[in-house]
Structures are given as C-alpha cells and as structure tokens.
Gaussian input, Z-matrix of N, CA and C with variables (Angstrom, degrees):
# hf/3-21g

backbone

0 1
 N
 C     1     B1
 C     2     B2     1     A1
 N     3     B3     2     A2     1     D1
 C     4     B4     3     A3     2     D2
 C     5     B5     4     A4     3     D3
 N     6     B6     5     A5     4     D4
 C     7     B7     6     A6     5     D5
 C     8     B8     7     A7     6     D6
 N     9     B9     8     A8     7     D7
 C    10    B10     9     A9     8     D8
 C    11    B11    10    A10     9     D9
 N    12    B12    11    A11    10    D10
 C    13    B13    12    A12    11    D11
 C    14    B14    13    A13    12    D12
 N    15    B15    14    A14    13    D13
 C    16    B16    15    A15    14    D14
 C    17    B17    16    A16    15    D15
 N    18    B18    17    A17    16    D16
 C    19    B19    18    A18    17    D17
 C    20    B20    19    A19    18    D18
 N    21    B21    20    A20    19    D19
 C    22    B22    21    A21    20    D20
 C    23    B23    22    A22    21    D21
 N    24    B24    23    A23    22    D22
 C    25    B25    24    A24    23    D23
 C    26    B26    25    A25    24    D24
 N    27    B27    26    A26    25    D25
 C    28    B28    27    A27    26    D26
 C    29    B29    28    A28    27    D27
 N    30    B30    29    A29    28    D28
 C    31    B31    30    A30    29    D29
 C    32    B32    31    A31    30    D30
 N    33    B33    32    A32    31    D31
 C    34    B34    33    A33    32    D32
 C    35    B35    34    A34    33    D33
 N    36    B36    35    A35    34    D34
 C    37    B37    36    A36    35    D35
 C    38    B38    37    A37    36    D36
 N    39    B39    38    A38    37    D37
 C    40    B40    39    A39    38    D38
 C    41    B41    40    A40    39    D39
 N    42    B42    41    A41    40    D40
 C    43    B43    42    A42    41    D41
 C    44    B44    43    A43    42    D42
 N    45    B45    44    A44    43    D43
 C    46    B46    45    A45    44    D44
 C    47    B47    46    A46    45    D45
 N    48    B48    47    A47    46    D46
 C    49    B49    48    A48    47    D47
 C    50    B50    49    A49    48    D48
 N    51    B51    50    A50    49    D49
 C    52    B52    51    A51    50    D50
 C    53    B53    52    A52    51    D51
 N    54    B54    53    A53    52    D52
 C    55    B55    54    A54    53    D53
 C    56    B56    55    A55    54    D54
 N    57    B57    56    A56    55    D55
 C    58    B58    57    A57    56    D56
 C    59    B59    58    A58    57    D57
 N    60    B60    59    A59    58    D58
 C    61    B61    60    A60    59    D59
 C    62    B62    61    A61    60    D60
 N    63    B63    62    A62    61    D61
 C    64    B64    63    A63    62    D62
 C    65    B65    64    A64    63    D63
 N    66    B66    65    A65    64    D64
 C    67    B67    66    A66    65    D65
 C    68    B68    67    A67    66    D66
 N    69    B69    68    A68    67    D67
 C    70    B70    69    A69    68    D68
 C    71    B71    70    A70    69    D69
 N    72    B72    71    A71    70    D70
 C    73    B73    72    A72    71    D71
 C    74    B74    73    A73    72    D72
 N    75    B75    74    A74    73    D73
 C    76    B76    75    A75    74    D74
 C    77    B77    76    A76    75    D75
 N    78    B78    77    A77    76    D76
 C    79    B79    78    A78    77    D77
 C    80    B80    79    A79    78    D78
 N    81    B81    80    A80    79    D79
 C    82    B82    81    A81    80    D80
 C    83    B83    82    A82    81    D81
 N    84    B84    83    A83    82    D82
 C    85    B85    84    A84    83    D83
 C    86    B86    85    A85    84    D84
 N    87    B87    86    A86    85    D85
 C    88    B88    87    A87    86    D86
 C    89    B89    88    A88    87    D87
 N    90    B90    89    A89    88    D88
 C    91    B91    90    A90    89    D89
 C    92    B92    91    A91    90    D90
 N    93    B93    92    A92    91    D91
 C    94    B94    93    A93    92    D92
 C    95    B95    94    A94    93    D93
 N    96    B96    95    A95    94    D94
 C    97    B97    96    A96    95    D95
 C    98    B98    97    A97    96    D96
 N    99    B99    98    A98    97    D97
 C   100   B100    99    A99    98    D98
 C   101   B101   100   A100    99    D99
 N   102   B102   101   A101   100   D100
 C   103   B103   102   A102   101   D101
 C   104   B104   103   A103   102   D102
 N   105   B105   104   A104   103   D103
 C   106   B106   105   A105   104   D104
 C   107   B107   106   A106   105   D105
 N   108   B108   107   A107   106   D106
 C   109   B109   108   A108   107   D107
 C   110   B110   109   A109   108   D108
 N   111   B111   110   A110   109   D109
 C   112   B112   111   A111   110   D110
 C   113   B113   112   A112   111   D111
 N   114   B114   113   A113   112   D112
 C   115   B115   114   A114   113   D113
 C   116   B116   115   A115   114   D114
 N   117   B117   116   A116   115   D115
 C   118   B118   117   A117   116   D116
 C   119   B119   118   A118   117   D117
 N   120   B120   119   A119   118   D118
 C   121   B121   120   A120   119   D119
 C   122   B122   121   A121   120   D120
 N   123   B123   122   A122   121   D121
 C   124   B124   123   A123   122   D122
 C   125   B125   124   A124   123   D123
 N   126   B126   125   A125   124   D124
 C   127   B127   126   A126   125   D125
 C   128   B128   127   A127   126   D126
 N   129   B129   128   A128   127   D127
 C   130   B130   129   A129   128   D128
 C   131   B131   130   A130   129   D129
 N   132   B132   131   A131   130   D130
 C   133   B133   132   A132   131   D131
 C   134   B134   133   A133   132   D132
 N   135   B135   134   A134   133   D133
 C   136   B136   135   A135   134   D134
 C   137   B137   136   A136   135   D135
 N   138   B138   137   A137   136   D136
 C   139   B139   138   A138   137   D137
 C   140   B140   139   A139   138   D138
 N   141   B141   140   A140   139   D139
 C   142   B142   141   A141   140   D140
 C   143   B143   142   A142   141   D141
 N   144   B144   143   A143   142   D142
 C   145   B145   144   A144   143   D143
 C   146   B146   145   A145   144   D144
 N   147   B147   146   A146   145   D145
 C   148   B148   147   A147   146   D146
 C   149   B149   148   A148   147   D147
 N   150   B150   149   A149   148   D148
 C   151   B151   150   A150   149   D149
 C   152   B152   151   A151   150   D150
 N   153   B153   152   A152   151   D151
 C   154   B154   153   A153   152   D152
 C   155   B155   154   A154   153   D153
 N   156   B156   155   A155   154   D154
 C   157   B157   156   A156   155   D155
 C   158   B158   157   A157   156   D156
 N   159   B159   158   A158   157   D157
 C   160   B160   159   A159   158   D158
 C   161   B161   160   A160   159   D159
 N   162   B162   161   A161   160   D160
 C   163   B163   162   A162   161   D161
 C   164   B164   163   A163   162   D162
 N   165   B165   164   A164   163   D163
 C   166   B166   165   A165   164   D164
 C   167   B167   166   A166   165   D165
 N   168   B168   167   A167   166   D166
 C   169   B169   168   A168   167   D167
 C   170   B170   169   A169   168   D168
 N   171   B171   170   A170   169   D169
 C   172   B172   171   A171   170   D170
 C   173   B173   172   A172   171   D171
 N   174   B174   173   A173   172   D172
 C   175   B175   174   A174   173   D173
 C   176   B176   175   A175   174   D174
 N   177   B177   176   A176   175   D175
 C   178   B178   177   A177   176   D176
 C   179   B179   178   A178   177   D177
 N   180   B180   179   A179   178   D178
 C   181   B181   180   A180   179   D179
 C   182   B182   181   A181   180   D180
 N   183   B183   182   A182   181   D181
 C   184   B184   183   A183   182   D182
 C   185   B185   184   A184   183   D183
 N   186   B186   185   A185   184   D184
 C   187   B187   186   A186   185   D185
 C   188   B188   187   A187   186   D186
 N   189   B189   188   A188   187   D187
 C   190   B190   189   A189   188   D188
 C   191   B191   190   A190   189   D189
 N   192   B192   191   A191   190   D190
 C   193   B193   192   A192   191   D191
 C   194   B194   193   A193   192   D192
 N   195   B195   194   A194   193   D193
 C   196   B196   195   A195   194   D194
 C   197   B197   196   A196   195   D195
 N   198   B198   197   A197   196   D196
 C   199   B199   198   A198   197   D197
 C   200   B200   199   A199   198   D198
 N   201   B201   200   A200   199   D199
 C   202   B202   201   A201   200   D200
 C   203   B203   202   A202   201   D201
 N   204   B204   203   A203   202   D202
 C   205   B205   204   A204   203   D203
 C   206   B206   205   A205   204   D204
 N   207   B207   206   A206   205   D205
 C   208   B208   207   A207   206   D206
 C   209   B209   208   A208   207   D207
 N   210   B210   209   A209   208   D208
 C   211   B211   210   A210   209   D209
 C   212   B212   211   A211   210   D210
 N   213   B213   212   A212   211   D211
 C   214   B214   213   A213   212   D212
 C   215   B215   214   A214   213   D213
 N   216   B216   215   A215   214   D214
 C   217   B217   216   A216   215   D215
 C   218   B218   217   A217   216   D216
 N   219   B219   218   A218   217   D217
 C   220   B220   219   A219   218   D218
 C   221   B221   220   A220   219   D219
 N   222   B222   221   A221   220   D220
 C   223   B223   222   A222   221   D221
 C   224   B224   223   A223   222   D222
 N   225   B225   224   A224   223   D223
 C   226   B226   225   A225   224   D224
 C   227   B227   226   A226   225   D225
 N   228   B228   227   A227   226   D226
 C   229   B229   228   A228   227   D227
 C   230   B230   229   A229   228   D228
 N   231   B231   230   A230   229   D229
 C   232   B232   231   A231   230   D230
 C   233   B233   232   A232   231   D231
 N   234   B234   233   A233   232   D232
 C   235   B235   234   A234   233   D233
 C   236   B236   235   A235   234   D234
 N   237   B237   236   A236   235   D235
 C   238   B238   237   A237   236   D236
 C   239   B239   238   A238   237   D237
 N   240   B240   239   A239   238   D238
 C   241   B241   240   A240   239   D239
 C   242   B242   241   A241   240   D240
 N   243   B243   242   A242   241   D241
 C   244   B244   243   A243   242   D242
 C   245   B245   244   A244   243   D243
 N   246   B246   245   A245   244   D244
 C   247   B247   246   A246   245   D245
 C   248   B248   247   A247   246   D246
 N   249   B249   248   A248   247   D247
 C   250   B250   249   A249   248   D248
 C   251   B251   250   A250   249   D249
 N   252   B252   251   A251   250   D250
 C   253   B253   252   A252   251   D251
 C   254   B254   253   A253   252   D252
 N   255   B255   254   A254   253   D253
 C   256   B256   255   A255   254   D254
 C   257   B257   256   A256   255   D255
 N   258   B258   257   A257   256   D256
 C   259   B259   258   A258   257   D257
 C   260   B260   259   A259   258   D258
 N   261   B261   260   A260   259   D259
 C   262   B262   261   A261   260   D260
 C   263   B263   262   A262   261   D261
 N   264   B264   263   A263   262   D262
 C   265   B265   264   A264   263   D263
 C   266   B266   265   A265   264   D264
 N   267   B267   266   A266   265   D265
 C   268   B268   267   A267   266   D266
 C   269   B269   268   A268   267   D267
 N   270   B270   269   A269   268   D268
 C   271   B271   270   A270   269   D269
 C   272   B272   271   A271   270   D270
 N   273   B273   272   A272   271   D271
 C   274   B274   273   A273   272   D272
 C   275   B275   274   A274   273   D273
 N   276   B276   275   A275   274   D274
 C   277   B277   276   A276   275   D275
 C   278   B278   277   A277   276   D276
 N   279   B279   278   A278   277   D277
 C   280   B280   279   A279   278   D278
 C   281   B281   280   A280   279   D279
 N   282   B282   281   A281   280   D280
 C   283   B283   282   A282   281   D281
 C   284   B284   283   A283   282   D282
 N   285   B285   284   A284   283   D283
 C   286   B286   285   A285   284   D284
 C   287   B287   286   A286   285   D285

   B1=1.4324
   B2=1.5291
   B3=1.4295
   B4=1.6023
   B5=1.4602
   B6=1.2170
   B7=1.0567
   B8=1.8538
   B9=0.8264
   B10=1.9910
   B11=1.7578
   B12=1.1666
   B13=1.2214
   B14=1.7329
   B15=1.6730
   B16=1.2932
   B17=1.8213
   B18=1.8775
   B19=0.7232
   B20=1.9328
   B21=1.5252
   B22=1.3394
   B23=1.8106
   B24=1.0392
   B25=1.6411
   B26=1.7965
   B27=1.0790
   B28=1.6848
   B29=1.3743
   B30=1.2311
   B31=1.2913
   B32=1.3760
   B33=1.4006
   B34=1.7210
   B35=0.7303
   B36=1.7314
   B37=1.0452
   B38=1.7788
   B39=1.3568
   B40=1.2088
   B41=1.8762
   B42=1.0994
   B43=1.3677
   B44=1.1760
   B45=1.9575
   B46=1.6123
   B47=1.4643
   B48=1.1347
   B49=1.3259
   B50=1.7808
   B51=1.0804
   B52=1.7603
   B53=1.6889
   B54=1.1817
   B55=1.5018
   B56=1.7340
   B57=1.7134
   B58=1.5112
   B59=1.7053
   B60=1.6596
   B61=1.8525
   B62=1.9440
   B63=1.5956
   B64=1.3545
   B65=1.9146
   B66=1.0792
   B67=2.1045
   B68=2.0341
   B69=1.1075
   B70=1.6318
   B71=1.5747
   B72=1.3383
   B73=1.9490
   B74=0.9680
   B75=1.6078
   B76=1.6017
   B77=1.7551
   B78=1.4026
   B79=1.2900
   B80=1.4060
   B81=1.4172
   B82=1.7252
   B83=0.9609
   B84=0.9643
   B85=2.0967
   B86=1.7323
   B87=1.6058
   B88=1.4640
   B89=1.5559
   B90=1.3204
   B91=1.7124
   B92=1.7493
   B93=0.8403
   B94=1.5702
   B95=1.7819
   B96=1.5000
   B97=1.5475
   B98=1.8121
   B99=1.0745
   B100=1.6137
   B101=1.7875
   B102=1.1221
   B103=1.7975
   B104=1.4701
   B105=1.6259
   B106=1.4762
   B107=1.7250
   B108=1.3378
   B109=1.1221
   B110=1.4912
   B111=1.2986
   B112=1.3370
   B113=1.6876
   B114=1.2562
   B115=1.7891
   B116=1.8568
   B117=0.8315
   B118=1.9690
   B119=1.4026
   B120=1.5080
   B121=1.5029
   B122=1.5521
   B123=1.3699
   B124=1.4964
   B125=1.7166
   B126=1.6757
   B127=1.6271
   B128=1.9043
   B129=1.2848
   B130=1.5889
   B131=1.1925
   B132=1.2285
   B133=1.7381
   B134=1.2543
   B135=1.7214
   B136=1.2963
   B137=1.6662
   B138=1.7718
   B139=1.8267
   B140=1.4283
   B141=1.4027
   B142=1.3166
   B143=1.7270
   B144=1.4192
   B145=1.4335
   B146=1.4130
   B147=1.5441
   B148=1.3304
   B149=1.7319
   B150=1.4093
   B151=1.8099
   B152=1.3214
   B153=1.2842
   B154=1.4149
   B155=1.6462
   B156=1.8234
   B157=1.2328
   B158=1.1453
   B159=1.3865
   B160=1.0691
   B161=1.7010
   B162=1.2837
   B163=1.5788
   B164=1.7219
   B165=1.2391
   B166=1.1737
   B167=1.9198
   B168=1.3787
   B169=1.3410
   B170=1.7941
   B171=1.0525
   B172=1.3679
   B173=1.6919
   B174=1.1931
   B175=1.7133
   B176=1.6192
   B177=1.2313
   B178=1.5901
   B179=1.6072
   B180=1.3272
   B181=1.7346
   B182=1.6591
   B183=1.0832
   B184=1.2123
   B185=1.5377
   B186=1.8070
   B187=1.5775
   B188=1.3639
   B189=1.5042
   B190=1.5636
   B191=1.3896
   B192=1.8587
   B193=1.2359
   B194=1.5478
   B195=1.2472
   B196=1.4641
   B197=1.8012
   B198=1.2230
   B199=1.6641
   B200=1.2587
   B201=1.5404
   B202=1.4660
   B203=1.7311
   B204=1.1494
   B205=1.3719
   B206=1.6768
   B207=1.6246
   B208=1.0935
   B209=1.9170
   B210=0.9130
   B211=1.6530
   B212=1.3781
   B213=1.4524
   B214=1.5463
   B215=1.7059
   B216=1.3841
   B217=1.4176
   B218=1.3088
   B219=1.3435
   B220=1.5847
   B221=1.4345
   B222=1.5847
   B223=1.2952
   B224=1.6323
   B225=1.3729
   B226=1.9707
   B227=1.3474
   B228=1.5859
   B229=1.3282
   B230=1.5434
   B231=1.4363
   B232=1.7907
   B233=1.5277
   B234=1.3730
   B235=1.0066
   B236=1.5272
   B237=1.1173
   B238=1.8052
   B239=1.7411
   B240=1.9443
   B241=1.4177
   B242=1.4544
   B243=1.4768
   B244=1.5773
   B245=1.3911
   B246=0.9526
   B247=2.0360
   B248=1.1230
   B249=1.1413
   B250=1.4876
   B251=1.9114
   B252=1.5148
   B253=1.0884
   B254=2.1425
   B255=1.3391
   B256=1.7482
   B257=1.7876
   B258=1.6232
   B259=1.2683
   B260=1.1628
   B261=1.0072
   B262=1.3392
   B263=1.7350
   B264=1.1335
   B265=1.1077
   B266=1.6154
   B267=1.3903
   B268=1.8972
   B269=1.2672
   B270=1.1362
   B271=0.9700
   B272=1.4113
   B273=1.4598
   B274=1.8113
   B275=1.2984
   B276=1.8859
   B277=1.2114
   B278=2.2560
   B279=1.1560
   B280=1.3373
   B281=1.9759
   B282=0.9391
   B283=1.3591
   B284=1.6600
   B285=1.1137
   B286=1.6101
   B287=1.4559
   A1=109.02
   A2=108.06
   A3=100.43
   A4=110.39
   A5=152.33
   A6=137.50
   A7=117.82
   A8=111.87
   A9=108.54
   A10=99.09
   A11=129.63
   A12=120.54
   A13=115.59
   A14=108.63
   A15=115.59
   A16=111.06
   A17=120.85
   A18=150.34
   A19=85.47
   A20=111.62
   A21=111.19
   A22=95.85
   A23=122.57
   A24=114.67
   A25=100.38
   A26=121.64
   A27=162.08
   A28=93.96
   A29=159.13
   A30=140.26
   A31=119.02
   A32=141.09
   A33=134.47
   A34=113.75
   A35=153.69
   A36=119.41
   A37=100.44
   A38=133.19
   A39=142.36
   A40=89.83
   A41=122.25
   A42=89.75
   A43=140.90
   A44=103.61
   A45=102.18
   A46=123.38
   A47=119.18
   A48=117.58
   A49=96.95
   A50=118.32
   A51=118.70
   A52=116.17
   A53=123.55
   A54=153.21
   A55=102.81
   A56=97.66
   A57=128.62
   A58=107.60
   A59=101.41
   A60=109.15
   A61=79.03
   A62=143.17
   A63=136.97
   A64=99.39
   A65=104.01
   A66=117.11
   A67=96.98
   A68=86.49
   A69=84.99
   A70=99.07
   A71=121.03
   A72=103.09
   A73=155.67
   A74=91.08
   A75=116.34
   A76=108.94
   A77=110.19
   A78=115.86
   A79=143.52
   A80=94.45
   A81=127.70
   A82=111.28
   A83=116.67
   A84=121.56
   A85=112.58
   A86=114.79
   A87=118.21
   A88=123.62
   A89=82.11
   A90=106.35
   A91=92.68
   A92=134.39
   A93=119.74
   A94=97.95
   A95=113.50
   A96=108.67
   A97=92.61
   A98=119.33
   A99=123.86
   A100=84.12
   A101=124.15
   A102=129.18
   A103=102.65
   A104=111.12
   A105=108.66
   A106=116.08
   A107=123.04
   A108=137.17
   A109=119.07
   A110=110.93
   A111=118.48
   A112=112.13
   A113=108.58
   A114=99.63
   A115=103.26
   A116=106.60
   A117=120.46
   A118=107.14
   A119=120.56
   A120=134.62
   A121=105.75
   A122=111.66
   A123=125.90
   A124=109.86
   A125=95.32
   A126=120.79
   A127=90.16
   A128=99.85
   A129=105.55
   A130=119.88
   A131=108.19
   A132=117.98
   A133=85.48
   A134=150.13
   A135=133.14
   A136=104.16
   A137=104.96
   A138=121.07
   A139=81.80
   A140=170.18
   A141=143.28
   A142=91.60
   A143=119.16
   A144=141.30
   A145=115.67
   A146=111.50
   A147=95.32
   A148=89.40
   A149=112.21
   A150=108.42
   A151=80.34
   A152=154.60
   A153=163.37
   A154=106.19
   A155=106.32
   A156=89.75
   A157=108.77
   A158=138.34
   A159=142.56
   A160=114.68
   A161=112.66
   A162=127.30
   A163=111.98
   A164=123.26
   A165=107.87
   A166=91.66
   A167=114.25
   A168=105.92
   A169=114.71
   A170=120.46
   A171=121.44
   A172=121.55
   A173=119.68
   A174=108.29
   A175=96.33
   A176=129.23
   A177=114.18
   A178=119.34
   A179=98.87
   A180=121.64
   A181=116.02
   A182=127.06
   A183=128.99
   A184=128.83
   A185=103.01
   A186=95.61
   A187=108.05
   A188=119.96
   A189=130.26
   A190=101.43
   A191=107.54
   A192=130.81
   A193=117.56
   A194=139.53
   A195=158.12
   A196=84.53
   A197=108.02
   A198=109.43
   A199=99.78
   A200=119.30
   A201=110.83
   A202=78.36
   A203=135.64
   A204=136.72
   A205=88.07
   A206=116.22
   A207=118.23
   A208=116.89
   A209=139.08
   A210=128.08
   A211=125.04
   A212=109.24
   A213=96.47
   A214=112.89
   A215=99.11
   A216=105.01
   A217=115.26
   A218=116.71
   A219=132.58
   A220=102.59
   A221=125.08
   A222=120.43
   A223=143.80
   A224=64.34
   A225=99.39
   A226=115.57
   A227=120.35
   A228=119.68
   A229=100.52
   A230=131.83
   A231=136.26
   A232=112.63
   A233=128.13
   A234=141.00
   A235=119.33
   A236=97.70
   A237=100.50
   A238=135.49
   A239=86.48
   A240=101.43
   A241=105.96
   A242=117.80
   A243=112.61
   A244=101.83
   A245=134.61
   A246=121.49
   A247=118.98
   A248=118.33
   A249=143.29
   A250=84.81
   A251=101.92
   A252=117.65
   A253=114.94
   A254=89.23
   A255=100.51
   A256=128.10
   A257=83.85
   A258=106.25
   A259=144.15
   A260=91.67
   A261=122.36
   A262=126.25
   A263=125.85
   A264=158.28
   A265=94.78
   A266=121.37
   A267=119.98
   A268=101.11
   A269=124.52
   A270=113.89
   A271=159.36
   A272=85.43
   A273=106.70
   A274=117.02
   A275=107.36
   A276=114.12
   A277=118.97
   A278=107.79
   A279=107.38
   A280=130.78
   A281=126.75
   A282=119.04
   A283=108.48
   A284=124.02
   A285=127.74
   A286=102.40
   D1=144.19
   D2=-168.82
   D3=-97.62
   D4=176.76
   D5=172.92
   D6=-104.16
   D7=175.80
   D8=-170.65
   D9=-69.42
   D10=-36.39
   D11=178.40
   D12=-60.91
   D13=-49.47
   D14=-175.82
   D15=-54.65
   D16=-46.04
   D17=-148.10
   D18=-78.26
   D19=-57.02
   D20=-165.18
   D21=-72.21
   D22=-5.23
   D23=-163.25
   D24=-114.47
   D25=15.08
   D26=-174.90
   D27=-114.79
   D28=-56.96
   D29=-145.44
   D30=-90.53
   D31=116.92
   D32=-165.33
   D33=-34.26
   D34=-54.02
   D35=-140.38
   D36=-101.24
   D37=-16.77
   D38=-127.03
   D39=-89.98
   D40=-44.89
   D41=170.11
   D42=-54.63
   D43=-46.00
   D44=164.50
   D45=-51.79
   D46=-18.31
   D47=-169.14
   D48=-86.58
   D49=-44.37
   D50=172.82
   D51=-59.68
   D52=-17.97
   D53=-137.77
   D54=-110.76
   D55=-49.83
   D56=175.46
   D57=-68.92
   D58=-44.95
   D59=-153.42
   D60=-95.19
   D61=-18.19
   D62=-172.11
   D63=-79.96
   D64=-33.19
   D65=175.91
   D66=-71.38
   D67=-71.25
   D68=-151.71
   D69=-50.23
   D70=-46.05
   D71=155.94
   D72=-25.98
   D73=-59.90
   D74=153.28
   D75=-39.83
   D76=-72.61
   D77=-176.21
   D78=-67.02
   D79=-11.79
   D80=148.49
   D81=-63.26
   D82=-67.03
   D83=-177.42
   D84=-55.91
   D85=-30.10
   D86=160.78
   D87=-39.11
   D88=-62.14
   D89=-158.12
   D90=-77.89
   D91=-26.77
   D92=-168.84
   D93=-92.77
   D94=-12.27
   D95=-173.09
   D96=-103.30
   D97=4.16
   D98=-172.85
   D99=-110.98
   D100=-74.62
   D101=172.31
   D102=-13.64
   D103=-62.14
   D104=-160.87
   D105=-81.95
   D106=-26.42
   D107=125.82
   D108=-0.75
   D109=-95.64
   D110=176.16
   D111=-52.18
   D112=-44.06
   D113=-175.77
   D114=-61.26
   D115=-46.68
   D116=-177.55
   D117=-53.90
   D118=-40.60
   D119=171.44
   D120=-61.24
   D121=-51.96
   D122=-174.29
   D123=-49.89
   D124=-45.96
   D125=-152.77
   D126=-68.41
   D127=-44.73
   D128=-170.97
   D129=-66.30
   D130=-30.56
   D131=-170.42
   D132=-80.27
   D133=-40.09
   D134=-143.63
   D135=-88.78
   D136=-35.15
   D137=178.17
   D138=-69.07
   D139=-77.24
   D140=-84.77
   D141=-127.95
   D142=1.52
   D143=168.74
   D144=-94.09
   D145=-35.09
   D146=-165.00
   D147=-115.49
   D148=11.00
   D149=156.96
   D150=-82.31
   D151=-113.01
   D152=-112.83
   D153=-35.32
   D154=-42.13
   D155=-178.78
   D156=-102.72
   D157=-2.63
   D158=173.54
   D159=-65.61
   D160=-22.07
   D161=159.71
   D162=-83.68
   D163=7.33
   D164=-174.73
   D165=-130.03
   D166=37.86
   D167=-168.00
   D168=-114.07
   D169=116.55
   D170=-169.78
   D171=-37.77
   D172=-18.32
   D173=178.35
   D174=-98.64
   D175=-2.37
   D176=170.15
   D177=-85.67
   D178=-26.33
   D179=163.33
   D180=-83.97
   D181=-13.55
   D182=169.29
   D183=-51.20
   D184=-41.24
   D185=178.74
   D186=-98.69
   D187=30.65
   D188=-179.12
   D189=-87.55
   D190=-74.92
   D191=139.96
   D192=19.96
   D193=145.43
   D194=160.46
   D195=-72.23
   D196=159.87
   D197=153.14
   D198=-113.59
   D199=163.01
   D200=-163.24
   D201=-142.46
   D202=-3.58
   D203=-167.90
   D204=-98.71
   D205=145.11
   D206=173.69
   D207=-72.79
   D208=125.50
   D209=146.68
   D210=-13.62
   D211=129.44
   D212=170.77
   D213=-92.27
   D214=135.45
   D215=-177.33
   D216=-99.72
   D217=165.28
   D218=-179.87
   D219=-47.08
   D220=-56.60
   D221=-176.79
   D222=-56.95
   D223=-28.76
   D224=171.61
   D225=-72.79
   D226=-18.52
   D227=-165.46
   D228=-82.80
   D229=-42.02
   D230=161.52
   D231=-42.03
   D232=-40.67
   D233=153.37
   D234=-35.03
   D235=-98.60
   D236=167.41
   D237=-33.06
   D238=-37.85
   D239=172.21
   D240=-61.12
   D241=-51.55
   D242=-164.51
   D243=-81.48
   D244=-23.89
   D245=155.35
   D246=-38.51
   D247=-58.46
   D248=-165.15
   D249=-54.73
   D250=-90.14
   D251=-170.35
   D252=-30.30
   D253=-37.44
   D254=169.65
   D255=-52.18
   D256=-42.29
   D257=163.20
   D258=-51.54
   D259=-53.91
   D260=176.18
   D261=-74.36
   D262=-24.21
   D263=-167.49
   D264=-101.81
   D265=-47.78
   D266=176.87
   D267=-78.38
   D268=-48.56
   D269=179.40
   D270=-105.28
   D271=-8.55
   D272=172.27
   D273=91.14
   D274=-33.15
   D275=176.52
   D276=-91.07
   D277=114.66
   D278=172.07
   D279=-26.77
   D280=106.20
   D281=-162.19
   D282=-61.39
   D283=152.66
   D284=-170.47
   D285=-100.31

C-alpha cells in the first residue's frame, strides 16, 4: 500500500509544478540579492557625495584660515553685559 505522499508525488502534473515553484525561488532569491546590491551601490555613491561636500565646508577650513574677526576679551564681556542689560530694560524683551 502506498502512502498519501508517494500517491501525491505519482500524479502528472506535480513535479512540474514543484520544478516551476524550485525556479521561481531560485529567481526570487536573484532579484532581491541584485535589488539589495543596487540599493548599497546607491547608498555609497550618496555617503561618498555628501563626504565630498562635507570637505568643502567653511567651519572645517576655519581653523586653517587666519581669523580676521577680533577675540572676545574679558573686558568686553561688562560691555556686552551692560547692552544686553540696556536692552532689556527698553524693551522687556531679552536680546538674541
């Protein structure tokens, strides 16, 4: 007596049909390892773009640079303080 597996693996069409569903896997499993591929290709070109300009950006060249802006000094800070404070006092609103 055969059993239901032997019996179902006996019937015409059922190999092609296993034969059909063993390809389209195969060819599923292609395309999603070719898909991810291309996104990773994509991903690299976009990091190796935004180093390019990220080397061409003015505060990484800044401490190369001369400074041509004066330092703020200790003395200057009473200064600024009492602006501030001027400000503030006309207007109620805190200076930015």
């Amino acid at each position: 007596m055969q059993s239901q597996a032997e019996k179902r693996d006996q019937k015409p069409g059922f190999q092609l049909i296993m034969n059909q569903a063993t390809v389209f896997r195969i060819a599923l499993a292609a395309l999603l390892i070719a898909s991810r591929n291309l996104v990773r290709k994509k991903q690299t070109t976009l990091v190796q773009a935004f180093n390019r300009c990220m080397e061409l950006v003015s505060f990484k060249r800044s401490r190369q640079t001369n400074d041509v802006q004066p330092m703020l000094k200790a003395e200057d800070l009473r200064r600024h303080f009492d602006e501030f404070n001027q400000i503030f006092d006309t207007t109620g609103i805190p200076a930015v």
